[in-house]
N, CA, C and O atoms as a Tripos MOL2 file, in Angstrom:
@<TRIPOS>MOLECULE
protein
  240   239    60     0     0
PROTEIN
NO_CHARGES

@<TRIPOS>ATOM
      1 N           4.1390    6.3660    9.7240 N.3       1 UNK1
      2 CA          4.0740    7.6120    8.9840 C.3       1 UNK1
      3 C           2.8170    8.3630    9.2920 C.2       1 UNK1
      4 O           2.1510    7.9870   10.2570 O.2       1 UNK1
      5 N           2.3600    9.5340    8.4700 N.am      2 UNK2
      6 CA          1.4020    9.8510    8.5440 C.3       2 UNK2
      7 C           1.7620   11.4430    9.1750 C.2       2 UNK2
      8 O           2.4100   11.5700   10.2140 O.2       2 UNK2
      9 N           1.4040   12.2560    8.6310 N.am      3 UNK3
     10 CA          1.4600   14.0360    8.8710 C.3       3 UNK3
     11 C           1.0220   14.6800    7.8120 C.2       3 UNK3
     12 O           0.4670   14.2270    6.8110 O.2       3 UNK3
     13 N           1.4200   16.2260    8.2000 N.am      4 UNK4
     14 CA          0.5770   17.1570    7.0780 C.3       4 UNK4
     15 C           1.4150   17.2960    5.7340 C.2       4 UNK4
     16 O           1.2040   18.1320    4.8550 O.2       4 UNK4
     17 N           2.2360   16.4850    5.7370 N.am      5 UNK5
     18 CA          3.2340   16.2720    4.3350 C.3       5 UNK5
     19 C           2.2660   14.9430    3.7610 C.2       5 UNK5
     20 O           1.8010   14.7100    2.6460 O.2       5 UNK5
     21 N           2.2220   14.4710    4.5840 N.am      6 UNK6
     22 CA          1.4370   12.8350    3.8180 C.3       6 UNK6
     23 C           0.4110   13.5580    2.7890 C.2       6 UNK6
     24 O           0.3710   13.3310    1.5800 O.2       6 UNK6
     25 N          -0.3030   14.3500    3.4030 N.am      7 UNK7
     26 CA         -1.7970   14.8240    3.2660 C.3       7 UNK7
     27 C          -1.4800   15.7380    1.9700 C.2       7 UNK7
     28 O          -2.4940   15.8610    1.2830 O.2       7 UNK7
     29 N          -0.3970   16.3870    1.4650 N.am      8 UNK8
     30 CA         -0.5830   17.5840    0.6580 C.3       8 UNK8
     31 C          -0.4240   16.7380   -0.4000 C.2       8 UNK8
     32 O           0.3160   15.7540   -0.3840 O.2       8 UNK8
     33 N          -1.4590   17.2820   -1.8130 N.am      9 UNK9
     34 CA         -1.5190   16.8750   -2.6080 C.3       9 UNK9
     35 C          -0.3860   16.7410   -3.4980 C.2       9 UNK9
     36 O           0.0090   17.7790   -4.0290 O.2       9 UNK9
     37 N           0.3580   15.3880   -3.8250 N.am     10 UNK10
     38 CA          1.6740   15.4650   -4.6570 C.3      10 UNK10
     39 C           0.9700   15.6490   -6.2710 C.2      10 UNK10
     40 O          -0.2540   15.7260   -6.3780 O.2      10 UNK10
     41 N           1.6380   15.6930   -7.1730 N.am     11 UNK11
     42 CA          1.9170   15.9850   -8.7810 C.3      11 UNK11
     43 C           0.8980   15.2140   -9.5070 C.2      11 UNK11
     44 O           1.0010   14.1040   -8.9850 O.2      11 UNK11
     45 N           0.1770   15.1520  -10.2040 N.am     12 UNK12
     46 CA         -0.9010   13.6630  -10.5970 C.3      12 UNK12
     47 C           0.1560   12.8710  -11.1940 C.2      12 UNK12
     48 O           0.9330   13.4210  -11.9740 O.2      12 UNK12
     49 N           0.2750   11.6110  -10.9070 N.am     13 UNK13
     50 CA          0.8850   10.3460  -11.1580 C.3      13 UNK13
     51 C           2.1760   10.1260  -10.5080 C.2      13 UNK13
     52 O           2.9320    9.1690  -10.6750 O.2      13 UNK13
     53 N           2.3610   11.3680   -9.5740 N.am     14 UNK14
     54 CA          3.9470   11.6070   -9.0830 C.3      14 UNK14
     55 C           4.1980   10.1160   -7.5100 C.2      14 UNK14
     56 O           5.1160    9.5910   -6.8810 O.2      14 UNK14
     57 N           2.4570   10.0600   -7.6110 N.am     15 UNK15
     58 CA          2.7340    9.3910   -5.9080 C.3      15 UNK15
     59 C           2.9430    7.3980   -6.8580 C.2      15 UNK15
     60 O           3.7510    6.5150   -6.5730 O.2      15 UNK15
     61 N           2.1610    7.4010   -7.6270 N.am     16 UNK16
     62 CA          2.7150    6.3730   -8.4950 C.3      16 UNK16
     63 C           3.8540    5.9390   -9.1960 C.2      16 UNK16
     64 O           4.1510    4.7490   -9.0900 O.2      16 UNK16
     65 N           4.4660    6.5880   -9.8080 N.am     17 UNK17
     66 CA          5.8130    6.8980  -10.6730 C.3      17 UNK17
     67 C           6.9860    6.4970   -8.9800 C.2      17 UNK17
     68 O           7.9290    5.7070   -8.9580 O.2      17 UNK17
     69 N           6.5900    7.1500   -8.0680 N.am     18 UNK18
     70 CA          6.6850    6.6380   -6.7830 C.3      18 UNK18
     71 C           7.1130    5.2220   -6.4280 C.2      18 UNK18
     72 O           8.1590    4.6000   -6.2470 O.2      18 UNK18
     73 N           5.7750    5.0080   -6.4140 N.am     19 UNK19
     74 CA          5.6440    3.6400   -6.0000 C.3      19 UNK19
     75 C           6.0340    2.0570   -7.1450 C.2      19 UNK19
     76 O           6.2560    0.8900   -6.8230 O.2      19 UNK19
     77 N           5.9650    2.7780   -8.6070 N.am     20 UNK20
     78 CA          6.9350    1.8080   -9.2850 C.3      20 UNK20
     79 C           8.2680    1.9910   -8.7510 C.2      20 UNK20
     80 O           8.7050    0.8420   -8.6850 O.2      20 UNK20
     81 N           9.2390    2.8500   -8.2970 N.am     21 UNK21
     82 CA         10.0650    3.0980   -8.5090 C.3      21 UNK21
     83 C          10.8000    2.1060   -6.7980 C.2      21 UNK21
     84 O          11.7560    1.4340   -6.4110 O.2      21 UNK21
     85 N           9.6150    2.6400   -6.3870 N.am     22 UNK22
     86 CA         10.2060    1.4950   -4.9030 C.3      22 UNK22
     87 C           9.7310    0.1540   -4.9700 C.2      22 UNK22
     88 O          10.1880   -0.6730   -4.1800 O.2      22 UNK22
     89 N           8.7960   -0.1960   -5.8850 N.am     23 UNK23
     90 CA          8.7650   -1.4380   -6.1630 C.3      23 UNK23
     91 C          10.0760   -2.2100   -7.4600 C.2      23 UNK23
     92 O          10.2090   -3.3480   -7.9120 O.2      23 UNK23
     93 N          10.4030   -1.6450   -7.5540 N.am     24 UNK24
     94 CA         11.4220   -2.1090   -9.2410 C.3      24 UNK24
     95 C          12.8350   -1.8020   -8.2490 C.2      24 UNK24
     96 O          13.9050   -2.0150   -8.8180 O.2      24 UNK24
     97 N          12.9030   -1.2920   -6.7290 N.am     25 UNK25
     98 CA         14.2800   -1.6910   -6.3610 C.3      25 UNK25
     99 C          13.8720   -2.5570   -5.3290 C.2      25 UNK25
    100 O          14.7120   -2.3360   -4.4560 O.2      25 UNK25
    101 N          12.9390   -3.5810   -4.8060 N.am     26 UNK26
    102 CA         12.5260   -4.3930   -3.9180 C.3      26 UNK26
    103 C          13.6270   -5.5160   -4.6280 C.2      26 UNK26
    104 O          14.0770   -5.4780   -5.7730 O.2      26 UNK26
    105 N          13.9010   -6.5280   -3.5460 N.am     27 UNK27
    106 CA         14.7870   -7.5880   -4.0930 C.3      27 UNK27
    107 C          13.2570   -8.6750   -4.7810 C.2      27 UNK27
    108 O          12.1050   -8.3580   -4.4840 O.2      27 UNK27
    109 N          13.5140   -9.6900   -5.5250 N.am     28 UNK28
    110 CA         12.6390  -10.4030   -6.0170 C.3      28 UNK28
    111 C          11.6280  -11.4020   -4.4420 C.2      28 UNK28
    112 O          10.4090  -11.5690   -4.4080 O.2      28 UNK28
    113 N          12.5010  -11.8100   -3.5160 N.am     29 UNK29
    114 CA         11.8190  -12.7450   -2.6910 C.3      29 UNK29
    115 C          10.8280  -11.8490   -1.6560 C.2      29 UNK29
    116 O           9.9440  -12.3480   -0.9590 O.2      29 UNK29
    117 N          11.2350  -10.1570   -1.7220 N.am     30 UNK30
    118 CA         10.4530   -9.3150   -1.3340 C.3      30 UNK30
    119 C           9.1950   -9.1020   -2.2110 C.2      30 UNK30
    120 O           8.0170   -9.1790   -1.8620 O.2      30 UNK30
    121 N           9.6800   -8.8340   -3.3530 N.am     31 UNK31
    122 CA          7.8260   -8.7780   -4.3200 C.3      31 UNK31
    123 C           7.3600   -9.6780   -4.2880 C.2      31 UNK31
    124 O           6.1980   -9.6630   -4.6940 O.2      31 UNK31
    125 N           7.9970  -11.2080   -3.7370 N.am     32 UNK32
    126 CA          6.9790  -12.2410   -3.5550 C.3      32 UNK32
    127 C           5.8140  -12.5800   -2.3710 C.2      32 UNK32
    128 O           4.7630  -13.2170   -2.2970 O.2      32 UNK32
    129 N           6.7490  -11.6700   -1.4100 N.am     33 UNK33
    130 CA          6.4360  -11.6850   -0.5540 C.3      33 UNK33
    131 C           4.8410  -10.8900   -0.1950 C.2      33 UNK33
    132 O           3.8310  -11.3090    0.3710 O.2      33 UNK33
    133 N           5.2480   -9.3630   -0.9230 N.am     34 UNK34
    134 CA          4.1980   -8.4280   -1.1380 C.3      34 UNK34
    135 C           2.8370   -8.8760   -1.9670 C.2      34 UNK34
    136 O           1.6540   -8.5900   -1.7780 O.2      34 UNK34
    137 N           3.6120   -9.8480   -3.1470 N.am     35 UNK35
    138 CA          2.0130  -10.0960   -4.2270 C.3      35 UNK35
    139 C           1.4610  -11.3090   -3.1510 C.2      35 UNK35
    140 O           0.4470  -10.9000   -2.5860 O.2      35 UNK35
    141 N           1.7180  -12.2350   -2.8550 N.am     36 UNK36
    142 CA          1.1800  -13.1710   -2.0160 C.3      36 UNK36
    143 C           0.6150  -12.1240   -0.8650 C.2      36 UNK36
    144 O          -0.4310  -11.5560   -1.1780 O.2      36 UNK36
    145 N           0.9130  -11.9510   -0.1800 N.am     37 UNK37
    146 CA          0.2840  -10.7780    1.2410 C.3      37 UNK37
    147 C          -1.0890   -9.8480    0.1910 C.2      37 UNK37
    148 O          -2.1910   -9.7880    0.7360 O.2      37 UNK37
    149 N          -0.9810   -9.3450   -0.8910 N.am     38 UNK38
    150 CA         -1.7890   -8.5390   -1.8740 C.3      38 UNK38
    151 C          -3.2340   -9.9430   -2.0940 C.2      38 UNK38
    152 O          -4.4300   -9.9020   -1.8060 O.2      38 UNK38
    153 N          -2.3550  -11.0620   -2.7300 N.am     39 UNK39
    154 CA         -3.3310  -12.0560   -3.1250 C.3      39 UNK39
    155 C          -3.9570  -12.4050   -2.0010 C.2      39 UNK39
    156 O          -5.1210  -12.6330   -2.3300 O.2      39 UNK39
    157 N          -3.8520  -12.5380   -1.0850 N.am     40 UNK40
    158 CA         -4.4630  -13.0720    0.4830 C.3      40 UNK40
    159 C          -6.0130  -11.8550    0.5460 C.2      40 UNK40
    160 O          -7.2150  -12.1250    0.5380 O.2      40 UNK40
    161 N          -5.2870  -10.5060    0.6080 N.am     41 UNK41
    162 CA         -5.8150   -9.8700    1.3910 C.3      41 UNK41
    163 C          -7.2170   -9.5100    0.0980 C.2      41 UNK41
    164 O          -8.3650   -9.1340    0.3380 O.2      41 UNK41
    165 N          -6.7280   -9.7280   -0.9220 N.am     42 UNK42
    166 CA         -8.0520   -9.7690   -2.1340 C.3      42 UNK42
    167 C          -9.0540  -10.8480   -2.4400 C.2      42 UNK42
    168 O          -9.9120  -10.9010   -3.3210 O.2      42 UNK42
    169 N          -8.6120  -11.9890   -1.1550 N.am     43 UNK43
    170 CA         -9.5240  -12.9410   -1.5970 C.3      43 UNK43
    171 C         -10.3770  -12.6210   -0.0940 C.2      43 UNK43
    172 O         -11.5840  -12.5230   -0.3130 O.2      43 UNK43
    173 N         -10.1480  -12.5070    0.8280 N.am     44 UNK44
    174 CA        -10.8790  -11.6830    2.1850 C.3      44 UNK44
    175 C         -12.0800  -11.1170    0.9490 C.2      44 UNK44
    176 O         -11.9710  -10.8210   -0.2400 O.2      44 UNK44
    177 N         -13.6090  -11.1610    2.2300 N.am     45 UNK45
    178 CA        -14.5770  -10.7320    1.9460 C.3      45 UNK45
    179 C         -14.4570   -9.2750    2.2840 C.2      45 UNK45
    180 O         -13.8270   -8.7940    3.2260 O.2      45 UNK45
    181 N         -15.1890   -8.6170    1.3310 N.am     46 UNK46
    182 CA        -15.1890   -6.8770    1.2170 C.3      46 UNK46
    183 C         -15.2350   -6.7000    2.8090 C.2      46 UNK46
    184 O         -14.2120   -6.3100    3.3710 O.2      46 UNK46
    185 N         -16.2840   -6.9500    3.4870 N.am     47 UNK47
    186 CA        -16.3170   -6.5100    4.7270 C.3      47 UNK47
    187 C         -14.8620   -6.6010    5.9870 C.2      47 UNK47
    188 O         -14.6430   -5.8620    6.9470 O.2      47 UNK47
    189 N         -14.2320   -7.5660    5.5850 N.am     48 UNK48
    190 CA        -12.6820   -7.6740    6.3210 C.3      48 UNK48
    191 C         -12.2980   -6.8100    5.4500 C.2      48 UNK48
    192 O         -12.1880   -5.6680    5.8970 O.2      48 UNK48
    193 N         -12.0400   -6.9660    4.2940 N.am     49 UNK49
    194 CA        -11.3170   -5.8030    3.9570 C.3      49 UNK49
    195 C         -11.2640   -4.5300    4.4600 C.2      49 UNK49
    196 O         -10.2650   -3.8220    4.5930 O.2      49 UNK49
    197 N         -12.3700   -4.2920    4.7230 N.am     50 UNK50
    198 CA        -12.7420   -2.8060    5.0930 C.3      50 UNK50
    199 C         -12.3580   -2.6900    6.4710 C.2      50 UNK50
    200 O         -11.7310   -1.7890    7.0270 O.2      50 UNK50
    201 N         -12.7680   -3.5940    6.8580 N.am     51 UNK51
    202 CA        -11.7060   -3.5470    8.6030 C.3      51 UNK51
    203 C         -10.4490   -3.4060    8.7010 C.2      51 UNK51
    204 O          -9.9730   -2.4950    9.3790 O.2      51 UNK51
    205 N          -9.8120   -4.1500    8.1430 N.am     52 UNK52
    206 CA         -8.2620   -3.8960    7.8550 C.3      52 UNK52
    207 C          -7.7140   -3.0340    7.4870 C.2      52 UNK52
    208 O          -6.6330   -2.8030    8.0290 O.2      52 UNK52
    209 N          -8.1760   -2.1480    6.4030 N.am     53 UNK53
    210 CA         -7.9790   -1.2260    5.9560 C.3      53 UNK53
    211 C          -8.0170    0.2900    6.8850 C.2      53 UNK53
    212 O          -7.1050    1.1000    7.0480 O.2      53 UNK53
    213 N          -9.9570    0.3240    7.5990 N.am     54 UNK54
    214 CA         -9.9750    0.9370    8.7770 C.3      54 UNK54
    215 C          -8.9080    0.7340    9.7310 C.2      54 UNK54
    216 O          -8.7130    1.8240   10.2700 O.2      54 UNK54
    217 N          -8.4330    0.2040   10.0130 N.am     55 UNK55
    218 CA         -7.7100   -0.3350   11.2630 C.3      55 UNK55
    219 C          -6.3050    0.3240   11.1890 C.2      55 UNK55
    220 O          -5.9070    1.1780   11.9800 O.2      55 UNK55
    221 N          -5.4720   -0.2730    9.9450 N.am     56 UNK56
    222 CA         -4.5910    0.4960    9.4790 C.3      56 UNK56
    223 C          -3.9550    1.5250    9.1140 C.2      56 UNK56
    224 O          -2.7590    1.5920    8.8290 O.2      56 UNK56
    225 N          -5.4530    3.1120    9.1090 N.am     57 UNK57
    226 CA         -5.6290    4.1100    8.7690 C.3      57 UNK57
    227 C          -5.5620    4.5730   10.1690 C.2      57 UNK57
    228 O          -5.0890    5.6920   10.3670 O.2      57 UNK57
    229 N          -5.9650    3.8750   11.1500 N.am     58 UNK58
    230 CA         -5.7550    4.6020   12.8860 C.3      58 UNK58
    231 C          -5.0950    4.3830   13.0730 C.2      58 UNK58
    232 O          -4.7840    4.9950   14.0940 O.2      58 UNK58
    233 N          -3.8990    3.3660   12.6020 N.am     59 UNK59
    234 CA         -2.9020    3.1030   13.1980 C.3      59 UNK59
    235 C          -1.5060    3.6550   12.8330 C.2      59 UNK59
    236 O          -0.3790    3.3510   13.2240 O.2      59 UNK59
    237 N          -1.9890    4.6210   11.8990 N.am     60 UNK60
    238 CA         -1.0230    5.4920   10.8980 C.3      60 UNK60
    239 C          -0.8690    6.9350   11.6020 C.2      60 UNK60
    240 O          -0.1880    7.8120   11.0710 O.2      60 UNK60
@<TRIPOS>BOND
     1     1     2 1
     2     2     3 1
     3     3     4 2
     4     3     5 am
     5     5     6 1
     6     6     7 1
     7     7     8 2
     8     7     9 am
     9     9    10 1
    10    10    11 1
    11    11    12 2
    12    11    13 am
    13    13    14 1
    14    14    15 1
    15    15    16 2
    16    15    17 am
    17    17    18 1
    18    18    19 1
    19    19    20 2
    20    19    21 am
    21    21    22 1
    22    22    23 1
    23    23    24 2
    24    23    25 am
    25    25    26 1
    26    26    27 1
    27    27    28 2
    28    27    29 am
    29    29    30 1
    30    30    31 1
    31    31    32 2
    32    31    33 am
    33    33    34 1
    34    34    35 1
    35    35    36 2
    36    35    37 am
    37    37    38 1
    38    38    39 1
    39    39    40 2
    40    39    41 am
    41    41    42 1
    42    42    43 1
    43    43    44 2
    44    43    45 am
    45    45    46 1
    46    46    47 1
    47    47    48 2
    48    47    49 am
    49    49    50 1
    50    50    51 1
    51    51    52 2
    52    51    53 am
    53    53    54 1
    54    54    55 1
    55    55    56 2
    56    55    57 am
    57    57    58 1
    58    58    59 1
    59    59    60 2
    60    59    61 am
    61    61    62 1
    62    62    63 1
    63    63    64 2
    64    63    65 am
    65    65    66 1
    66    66    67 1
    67    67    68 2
    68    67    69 am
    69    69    70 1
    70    70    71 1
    71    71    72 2
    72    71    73 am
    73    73    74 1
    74    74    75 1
    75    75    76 2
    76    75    77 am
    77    77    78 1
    78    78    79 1
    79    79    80 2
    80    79    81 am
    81    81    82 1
    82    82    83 1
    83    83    84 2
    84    83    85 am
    85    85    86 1
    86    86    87 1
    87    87    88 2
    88    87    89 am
    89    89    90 1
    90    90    91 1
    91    91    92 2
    92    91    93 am
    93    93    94 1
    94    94    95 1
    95    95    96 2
    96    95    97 am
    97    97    98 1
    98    98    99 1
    99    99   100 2
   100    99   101 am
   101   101   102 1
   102   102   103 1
   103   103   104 2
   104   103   105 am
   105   105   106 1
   106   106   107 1
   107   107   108 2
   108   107   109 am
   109   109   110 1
   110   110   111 1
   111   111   112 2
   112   111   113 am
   113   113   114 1
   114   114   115 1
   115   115   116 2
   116   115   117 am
   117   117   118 1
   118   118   119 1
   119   119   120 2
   120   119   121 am
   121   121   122 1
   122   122   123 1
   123   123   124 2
   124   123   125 am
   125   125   126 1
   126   126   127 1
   127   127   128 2
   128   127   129 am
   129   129   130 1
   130   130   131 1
   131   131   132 2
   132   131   133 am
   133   133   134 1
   134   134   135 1
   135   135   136 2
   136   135   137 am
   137   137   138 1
   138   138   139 1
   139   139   140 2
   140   139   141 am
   141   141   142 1
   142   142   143 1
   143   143   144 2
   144   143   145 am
   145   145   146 1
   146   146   147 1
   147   147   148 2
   148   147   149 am
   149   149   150 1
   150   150   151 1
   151   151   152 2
   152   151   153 am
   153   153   154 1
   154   154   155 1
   155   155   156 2
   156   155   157 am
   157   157   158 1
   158   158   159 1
   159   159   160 2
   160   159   161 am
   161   161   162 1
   162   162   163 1
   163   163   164 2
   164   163   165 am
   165   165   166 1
   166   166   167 1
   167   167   168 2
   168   167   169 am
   169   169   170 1
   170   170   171 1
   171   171   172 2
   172   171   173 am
   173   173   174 1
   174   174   175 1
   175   175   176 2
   176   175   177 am
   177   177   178 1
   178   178   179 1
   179   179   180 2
   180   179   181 am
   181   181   182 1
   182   182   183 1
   183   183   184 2
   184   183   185 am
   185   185   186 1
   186   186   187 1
   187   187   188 2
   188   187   189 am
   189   189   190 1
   190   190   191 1
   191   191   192 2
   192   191   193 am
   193   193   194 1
   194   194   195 1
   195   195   196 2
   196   195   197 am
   197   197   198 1
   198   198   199 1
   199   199   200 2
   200   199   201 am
   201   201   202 1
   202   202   203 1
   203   203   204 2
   204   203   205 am
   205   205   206 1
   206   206   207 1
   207   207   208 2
   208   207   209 am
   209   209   210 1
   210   210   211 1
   211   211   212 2
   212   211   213 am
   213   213   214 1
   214   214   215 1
   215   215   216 2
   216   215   217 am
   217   217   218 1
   218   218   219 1
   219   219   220 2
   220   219   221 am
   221   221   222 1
   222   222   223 1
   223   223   224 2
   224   223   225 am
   225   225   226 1
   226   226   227 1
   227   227   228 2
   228   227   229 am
   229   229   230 1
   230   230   231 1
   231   231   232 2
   232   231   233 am
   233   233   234 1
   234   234   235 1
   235   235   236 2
   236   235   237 am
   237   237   238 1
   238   238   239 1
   239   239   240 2
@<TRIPOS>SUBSTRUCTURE
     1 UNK1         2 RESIDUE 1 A UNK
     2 UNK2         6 RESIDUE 1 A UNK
     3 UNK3        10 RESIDUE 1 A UNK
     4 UNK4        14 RESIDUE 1 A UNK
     5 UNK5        18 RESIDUE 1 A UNK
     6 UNK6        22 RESIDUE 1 A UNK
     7 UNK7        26 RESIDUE 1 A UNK
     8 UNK8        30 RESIDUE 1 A UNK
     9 UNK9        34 RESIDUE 1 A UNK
    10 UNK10       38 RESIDUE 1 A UNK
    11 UNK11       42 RESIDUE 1 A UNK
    12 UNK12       46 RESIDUE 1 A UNK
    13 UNK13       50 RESIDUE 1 A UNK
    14 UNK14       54 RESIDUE 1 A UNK
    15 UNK15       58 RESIDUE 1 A UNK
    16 UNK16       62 RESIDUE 1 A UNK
    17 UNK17       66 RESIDUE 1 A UNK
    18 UNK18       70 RESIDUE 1 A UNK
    19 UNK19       74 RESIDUE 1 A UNK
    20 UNK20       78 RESIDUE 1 A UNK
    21 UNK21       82 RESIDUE 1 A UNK
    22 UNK22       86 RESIDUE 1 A UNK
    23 UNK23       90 RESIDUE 1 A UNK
    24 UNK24       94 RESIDUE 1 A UNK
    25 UNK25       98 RESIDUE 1 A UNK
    26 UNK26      102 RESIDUE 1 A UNK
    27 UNK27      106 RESIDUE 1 A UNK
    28 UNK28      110 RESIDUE 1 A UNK
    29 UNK29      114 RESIDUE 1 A UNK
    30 UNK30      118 RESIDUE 1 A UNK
    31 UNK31      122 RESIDUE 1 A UNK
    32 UNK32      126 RESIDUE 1 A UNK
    33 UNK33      130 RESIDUE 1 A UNK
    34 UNK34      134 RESIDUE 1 A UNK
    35 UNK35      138 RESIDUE 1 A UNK
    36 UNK36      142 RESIDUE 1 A UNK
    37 UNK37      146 RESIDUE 1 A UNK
    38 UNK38      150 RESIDUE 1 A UNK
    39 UNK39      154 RESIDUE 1 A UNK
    40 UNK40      158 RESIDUE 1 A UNK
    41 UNK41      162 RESIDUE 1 A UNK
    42 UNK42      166 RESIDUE 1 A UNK
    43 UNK43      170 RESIDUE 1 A UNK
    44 UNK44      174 RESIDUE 1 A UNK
    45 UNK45      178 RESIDUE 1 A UNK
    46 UNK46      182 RESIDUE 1 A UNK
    47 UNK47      186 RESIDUE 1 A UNK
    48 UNK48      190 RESIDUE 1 A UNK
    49 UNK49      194 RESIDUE 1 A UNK
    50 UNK50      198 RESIDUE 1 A UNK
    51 UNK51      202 RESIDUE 1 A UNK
    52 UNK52      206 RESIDUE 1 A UNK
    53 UNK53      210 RESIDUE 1 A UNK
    54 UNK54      214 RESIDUE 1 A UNK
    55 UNK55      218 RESIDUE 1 A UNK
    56 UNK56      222 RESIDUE 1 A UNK
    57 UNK57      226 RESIDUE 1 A UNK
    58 UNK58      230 RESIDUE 1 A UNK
    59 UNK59      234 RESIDUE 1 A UNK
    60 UNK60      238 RESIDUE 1 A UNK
């Protein structure tokens, strides 16, 4: 993804309301999948984090 649609500011809480909404139709072995991948990447030291994160943002 990633364009000048990404970038324009959506509704306040609209990009959230969002993202419950694609999380609450994920099948269950998928949100397991996501909170484990979430729990991993929160126990990484700030500094990986920040790489990953960088990394991911160029690669968008």
């Amino acid at each position: 993804g990633g364009g000048a649609a990404d970038r324009a500011a959506p509704a306040p809480g609209a990009r959230a309301e969002g993202n419950v909404a694609r999380w609450q139709s994920l099948a269950p072995a998928e949100r397991d999948r996501l909170r484990e991948h979430w729990r991993r990447f929160r126990a990484l030291p700030p500094a990986e984090r920040e790489r990953l994160v960088r990394e991911r943002a160029v690669a968008e």
